[in-house]
C-alpha positions in Angstrom: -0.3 3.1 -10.9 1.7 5.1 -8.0 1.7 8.6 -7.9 5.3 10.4 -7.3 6.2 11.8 -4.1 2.9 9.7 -2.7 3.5 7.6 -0.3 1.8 3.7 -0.2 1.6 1.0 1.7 1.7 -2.4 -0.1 0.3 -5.2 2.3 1.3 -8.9 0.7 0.3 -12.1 1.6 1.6 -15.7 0.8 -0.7 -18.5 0.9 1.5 -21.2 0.1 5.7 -20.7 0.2 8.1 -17.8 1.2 8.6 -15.3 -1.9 11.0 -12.7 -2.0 10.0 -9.5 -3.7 12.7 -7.0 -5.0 13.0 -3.6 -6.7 16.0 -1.4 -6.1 14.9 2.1 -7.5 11.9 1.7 -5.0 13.8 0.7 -2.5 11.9 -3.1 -2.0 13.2 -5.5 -0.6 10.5 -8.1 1.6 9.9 -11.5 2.4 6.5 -12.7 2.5 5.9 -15.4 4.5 3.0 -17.9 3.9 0.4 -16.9 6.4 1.5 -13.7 7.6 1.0 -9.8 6.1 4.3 -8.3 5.2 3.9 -4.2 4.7 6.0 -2.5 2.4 5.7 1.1 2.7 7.4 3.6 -0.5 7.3 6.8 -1.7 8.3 7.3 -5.3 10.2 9.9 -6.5 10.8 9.6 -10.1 8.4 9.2 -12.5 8.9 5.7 -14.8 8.2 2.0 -15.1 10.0 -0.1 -12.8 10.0 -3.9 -13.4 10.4 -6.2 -9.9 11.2 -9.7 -9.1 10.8 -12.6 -7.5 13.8 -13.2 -5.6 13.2 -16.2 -3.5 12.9 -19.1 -5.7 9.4 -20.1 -5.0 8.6 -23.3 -7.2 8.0 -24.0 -11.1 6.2 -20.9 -11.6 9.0 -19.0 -10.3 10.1 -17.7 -13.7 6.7 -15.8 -14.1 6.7 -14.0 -10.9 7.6 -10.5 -12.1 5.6 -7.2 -11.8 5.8 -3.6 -12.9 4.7 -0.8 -11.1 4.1 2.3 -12.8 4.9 6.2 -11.2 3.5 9.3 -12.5 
C-alpha cells in the first residue's frame, strides 16, 4: 500500500531475463535488467487501485506478470 502525496522508491531486480514494468497514472515506466537494480522513484497523487504490467515479453509466464498497487 502507498500513501498519496508520499513519495517511494521501488528498487527491482531481475534474476533471469529483461522485464518491462509499466503503469501510466504512476508514471512507470522501467526496464529491469537481469543482474542489475533498477530504481523507480513515484509520488502518488490520487488515491485508487492501479493495475501494472509486464511489458517486455519475458517467457511463458509472461501472461501472469501483473501487479496492483494500492494509494490511500
Amino acid at each position: 500500500m502507498l500513501r498519496k502525496d508520499e513519495t517511494v522508491t521501488l528498487r527491482l531486480r531481475s534474476t533471469d531475463v529483461t522485464h518491462g514494468f509499466f503503469q501510466r497514472a504512476l508514471g512507470i515506466d522501467a526496464e529491469i535488467e537481469p543482474g542489475k537494480v533498477t530504481e523507480v522513484t513515484l509520488t502518488p497523487r490520487v488515491p485508487g487501485r492501479y493495475s501494472t504490467i509486464g511489458d517486455h515479453f519475458c517467457g511463458s509466464g509472461h501472461g501472469n506478470m501483473r501487479m496492483t498497487f494500492v494509494v490511500q
